[in-house]
C-alpha positions as MATLAB code, in Angstrom:
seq = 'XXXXXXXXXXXXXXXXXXXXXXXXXXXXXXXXXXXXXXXXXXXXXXXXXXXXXXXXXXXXXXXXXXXXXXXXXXXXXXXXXXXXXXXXXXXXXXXXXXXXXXXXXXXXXXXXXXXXXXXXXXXXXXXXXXXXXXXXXXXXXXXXXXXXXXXXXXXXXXXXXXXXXXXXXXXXXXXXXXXXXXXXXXXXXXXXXXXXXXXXXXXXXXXXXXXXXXXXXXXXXXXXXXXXXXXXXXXXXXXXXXXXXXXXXXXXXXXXXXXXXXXXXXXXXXXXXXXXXXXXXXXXXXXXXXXXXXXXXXXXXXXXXXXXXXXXXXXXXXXXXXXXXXXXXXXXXXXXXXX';
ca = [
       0.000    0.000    0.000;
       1.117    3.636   -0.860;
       2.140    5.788    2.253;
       0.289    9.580    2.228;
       4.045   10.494    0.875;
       3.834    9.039   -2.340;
       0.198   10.196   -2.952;
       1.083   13.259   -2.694;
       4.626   13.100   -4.881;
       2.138   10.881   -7.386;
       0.840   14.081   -8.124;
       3.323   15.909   -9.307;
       2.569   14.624  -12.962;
      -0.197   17.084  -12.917;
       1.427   20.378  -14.140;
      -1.055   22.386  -13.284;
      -0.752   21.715   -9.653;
       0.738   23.864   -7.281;
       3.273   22.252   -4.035;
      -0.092   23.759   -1.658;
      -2.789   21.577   -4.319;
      -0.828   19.058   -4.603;
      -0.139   18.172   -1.068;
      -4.045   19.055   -0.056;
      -5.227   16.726   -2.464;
      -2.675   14.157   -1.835;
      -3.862   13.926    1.624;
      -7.572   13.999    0.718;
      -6.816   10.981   -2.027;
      -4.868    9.114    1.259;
      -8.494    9.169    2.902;
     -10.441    7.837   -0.060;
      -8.145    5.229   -0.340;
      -8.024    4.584    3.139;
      -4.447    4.659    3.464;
      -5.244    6.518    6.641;
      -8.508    7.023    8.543;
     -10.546    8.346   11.073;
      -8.171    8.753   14.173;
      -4.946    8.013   12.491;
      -2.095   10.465   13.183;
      -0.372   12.564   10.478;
       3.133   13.223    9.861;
       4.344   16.119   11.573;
       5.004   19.359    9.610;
       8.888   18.311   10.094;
       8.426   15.118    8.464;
       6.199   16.056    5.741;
       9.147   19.053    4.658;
      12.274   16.358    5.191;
       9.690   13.862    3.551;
       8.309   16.351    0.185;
      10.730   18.988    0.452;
       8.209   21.606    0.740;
       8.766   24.903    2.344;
       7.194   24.672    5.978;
       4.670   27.762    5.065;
       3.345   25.283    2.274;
       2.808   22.499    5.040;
       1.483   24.541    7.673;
      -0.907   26.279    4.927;
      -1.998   22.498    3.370;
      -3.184   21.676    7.288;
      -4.694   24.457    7.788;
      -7.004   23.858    4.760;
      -7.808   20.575    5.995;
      -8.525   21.608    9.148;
     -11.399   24.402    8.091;
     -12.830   21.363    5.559;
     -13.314   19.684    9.033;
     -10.845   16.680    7.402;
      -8.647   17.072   10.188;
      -7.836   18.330   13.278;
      -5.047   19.753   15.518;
      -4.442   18.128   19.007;
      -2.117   20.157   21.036;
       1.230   18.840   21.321;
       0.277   15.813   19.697;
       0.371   16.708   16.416;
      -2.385   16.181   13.113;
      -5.261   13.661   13.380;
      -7.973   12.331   10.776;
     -11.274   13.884   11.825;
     -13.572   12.923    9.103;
     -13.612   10.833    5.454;
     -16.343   12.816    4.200;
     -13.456   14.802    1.346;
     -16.376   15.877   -0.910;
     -17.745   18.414    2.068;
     -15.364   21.848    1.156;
     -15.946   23.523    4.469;
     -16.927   23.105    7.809;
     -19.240   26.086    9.527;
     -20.570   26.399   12.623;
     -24.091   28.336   12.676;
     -24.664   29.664   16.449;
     -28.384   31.803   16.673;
     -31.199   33.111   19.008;
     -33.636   30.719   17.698;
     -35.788   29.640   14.927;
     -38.608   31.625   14.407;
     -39.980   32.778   11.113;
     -37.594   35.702   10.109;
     -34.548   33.810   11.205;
     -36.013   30.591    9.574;
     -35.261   33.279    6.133;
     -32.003   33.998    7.191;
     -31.187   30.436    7.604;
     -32.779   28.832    4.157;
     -30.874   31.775    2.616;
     -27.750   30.778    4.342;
     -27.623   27.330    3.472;
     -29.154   27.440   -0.003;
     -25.853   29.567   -0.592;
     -23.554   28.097    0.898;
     -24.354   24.901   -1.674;
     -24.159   20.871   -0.737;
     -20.798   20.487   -0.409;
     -20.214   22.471    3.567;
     -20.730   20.766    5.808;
     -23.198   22.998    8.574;
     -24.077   22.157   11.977;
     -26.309   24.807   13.717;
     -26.823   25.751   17.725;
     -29.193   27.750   19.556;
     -28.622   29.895   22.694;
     -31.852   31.665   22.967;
     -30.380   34.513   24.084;
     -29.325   32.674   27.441;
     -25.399   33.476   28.492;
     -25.233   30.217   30.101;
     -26.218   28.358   27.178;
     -24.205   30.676   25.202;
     -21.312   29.550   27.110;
     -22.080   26.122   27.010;
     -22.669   25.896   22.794;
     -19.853   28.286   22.249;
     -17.511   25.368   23.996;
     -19.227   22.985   21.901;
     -18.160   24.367   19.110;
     -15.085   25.141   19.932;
     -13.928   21.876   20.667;
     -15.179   20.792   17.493;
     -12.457   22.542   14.910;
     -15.129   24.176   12.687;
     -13.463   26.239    9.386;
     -15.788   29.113   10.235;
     -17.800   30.528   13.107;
     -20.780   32.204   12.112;
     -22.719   33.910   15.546;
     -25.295   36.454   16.423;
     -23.864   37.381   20.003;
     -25.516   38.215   23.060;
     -25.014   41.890   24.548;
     -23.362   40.687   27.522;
     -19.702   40.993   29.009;
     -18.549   37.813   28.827;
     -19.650   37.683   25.182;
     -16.108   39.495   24.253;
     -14.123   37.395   25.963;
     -15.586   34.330   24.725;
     -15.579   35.809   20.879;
     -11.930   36.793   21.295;
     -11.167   33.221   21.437;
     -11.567   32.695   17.824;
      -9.282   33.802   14.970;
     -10.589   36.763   13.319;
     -10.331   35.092    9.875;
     -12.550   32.124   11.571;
     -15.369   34.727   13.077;
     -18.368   35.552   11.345;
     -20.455   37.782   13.356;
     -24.712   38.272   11.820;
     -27.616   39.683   12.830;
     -26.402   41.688   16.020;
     -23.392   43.582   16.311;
     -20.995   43.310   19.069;
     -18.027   45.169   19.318;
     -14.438   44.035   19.217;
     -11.318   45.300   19.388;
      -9.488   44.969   15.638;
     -10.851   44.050   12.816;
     -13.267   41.173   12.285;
     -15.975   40.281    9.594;
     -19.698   40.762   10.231;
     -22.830   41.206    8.673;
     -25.474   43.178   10.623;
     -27.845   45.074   11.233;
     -28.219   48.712   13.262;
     -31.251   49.272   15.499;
     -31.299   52.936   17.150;
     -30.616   55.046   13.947;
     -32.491   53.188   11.678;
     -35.712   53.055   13.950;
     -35.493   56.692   14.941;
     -35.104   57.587   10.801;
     -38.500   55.040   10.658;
     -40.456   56.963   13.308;
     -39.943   60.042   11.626;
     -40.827   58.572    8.575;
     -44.000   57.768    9.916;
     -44.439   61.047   12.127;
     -47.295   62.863    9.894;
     -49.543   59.530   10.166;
     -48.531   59.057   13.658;
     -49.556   62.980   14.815;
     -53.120   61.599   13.284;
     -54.091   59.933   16.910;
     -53.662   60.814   20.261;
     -50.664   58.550   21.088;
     -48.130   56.213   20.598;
     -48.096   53.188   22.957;
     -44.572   50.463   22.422;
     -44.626   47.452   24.125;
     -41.437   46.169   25.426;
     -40.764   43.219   27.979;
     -37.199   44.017   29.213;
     -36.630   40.969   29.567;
     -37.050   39.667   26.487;
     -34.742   39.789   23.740;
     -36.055   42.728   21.938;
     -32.815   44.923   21.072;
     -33.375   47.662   23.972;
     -31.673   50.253   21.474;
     -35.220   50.407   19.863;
     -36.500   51.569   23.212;
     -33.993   54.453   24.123;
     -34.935   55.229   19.789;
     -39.007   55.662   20.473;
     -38.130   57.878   23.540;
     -35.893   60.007   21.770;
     -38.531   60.140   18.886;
     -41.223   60.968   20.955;
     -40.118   63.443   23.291;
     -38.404   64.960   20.229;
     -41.466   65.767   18.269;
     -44.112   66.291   20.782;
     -45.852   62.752   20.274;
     -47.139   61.627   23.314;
     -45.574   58.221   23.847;
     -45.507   55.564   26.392;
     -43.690   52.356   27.178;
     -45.396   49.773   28.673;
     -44.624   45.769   29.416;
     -47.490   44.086   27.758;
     -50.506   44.201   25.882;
     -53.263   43.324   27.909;
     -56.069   41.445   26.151;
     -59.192   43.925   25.597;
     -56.960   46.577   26.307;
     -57.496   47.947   22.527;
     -58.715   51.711   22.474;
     -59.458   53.869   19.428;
     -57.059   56.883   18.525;
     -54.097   54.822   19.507;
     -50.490   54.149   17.004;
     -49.750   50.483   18.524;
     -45.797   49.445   18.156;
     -46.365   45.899   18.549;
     -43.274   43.083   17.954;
     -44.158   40.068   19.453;
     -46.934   37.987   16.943;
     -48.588   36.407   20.280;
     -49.468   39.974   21.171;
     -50.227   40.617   18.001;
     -52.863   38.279   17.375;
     -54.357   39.103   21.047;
     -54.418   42.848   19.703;
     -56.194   41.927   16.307;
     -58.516   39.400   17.966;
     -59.878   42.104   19.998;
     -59.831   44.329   17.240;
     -62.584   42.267   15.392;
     -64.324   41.939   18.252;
     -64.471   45.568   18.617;
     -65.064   46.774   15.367;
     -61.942   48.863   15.452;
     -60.491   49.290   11.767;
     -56.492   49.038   11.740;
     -55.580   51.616    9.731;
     -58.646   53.931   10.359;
     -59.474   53.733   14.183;
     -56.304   52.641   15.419;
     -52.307   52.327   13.551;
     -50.106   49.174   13.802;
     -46.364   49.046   13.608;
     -44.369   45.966   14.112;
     -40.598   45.271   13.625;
     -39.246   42.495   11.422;
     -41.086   41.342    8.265;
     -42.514   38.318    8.058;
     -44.781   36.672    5.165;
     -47.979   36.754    7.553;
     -47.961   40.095    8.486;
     -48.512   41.097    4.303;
     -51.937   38.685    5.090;
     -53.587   39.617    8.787;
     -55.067   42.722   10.240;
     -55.172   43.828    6.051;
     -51.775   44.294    6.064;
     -49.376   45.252    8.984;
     -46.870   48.313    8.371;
     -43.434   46.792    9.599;
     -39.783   48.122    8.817;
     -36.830   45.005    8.782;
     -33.571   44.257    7.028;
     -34.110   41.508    4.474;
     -32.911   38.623    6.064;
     -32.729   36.527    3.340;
     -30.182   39.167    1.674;
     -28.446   38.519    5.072;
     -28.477   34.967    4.686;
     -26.908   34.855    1.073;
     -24.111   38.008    2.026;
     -23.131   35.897    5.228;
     -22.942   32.955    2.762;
     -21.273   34.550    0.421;
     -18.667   36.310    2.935;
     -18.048   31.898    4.215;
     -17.457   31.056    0.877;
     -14.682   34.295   -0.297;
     -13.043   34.291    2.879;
     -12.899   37.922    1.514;
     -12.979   40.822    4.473;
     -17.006   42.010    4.926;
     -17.795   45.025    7.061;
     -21.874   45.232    5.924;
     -24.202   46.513    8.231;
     -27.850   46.015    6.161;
     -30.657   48.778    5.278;
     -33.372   49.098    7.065;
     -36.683   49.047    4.751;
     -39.887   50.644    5.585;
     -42.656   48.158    4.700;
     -46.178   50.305    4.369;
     -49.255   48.444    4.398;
     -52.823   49.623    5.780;
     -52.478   49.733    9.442;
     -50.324   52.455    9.130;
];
C-alpha cells in the first residue's frame, strides 16, 4: 500500500498543480483510499518538509485547509489527526443563533441554499441565554469548525468568549458586538435606523392621540429600539408611552400600537374584530421584522426590517470568499394599511 508520501509526490505529474494543491489533495486521495482514517495520526510538519521537500509555510498552509474542511484536526502537542472521510464536504461552519422563528427561519434557508451541498453545517441555539451561550460556544469550539458564524448576546462575557476565535474564523450576523481589531460581520443597526422610521412615519402618527410600544425588558427585543421611540417621541411632541405588555381587551381607538411580538399581536387583532376597530382607520399598527404573515392579517401590517434573506446569502457569500465584509444592512420601511 502507498504511504500519504507518495500520494502526494504521485501528483506531481499534474502540471497544473501547485506544491499547496498538490499536497491538499494528496492527503484527501490518502483518505479515499483509506491509506489513513478516522483517528490516524499525520506526519508532523517536520516530516512532511524532510519527507516532500516543501517549504514549511506550504505544510502549515496544506493543514490548515484541511482543518477548516473539518478533514482534520489539531491536538495540542500531539500533532495532526484524521477527523472525518467525508473529502467531498469543502468547508466546515458552525451556525450559532437566538432561535428559529420565522424571520430567522429566512435567514437560515438563505444561508444554506448559498452556501451549496458540499459544507458541511451544523447549527446551535442559545436563545439569548449566556449560560447556554457559554455552554454551545464550547461545543463548538472543541469541534475545529473552518468558520464561526454567531449572532452574540449583549453581555460581558460575550467578548471574551468571541476573542477566542481567529478573526479570519469569526463571522459575526444579525447583532453587532463590538471588538477590538478588525473582524468580519454582517449586521444590522437598530437605534438610527428606527429613529429615521419613526420620523418617517411622524405625519400619520400625529393623526391619533398617542403612541403606545410594548417592550418586555426581559425579552430579547434589542433595547436600542427603546432608548430610539423615547428620543422620537419626546423629540417631536408625540405623546408616547412604554409599557410591558398588551393586555387582552386593552385595545382603544385613537391609539399608534408598536407591537413586535406575533402572540401579542394576534391578542391585539382578535380584539380588534371583536371591537369593530379598523387598523388603519381607528387605530395604527407598527411591528418590527417582516414576516410573510404580516402582508396577510389585520389587512396588512406596516413593519420596517432588514431583508434577512439578503443577510443569509451576504453571510454565505462572505463563508465562501473568505474575503474581508464590514456590511451593516438597510433598514426598509414596509407600508401596508395599518399604518
Amino acid at each position: 500500500m502507498k504511504t500519504i508520501f507518495e500520494k502526494i509526490q504521485e501528483l506531481d505529474e499534474v502540471p497544473s498543480y501547485s506544491k499547496h494543491e498538490r499536497f491538499v489533495e494528496g492527503i484527501v486521495n490518502a483518505i479515499n483510499d483509506r491509506i489513513i482514517c478516522v483517528g490516524d495520526a499525520l506526519p508532523s510538519v517536520n516530516s512532511m518538509i524532510s519527507g516532500l521537500g516543501f517549504a514549511r509555510e506550504t505544510v502549515i498552509k496544506g493543514y490548515r485547509e484541511l482543518q477548516n474542511r473539518g478533514l482534520i484536526e489539531a491536538k495540542n502537542r500531539l500533532g495532526y489527526f484524521v477527523a472525518d472521510d467525508n473529502t467531498k464536504q469543502s468547508l466546515k461552519v458552525a451556525l450559532l443563533m437566538y432561535t428559529i422563528d420565522t424571520f430567522q427561519e429566512q435567514f437560515y434557508r438563505s444561508f444554506r441554499n448559498e452556501l451549496g451541498a458540499d459544507v458541511h453545517l451544523d447549527v446551535f441555539f442559545h436563545h439569548g441565554n449566556i449560560e447556554v451561550f457559554e455552554t454551545m460556544f464550547s461545543l463548538v469550539k472543541n469541534r475545529h469548525y473552518g468558520m464561526y458564524v454567531i449572532s452574540p448576546i449583549h453581555h460581558p462575557r460575550t467578548r471574551e468568549l468571541l476573542n477566542t476565535i481567529p478573526r479570519q474564523k469569526l463571522l459575526m450576523f444579525d447583532r453587532y458586538e463590538p471588538l477590538e481589531g478588525d473582524f468580519n460581520y454582517v449586521v444590522q443597526e437598530f437605534e438610527q435606523s428606527s429613529y429615521h422610521i419613526f420620523e418617517e412615519l411622524a405625519d400619520v402618527i400625529r393623526k391619533f392621540d398617542r403612541m403606545v410600544f410594548f417592550h418586555n425588558p426581559d425579552s430579547l427585543f434589542p433595547p436600542e429600539i427603546v432608548r430610539s421611540f423615547r428620543n422620537f417621541t419626546q423629540q417631536h411632541g408625540i405623546k408616547g408611552e412604554v409599557l410591558r405588555e398588551y393586555e387582552p381587551g386593552s385595545v382603544e381607538k385613537g391609539v399608534v400600537y408598536y407591537v413586535n411580538e406575533n402572540a401579542e399581536l394576534w391578542n391585539l387583532l382578535r380584539d380588534c374584530n371583536a371591537k369593530k376597530i379598523e387598523p388603519g382607520k381607528d387605530i395604527g399598527i407598527l411591528s418590527h421584522n417582516d414576516e410573510p404573515v404580516k402582508e396577510l392579517v389585520g389587512n396588512g401590517i406596516t413593519t420596517y426590517s432588514v431583508s434577512f434573506s439578503e443577510m443569509g446569502k451576504r453571510a454565505a457569500c462572505a463563508v465562501l470568499s473568505r474575503e474581508p465584509v464590514h456590511q451593516v444592512l438597510p433598514t426598509n420601511l414596509i407600508r401596508r394599511n395599518s399604518l
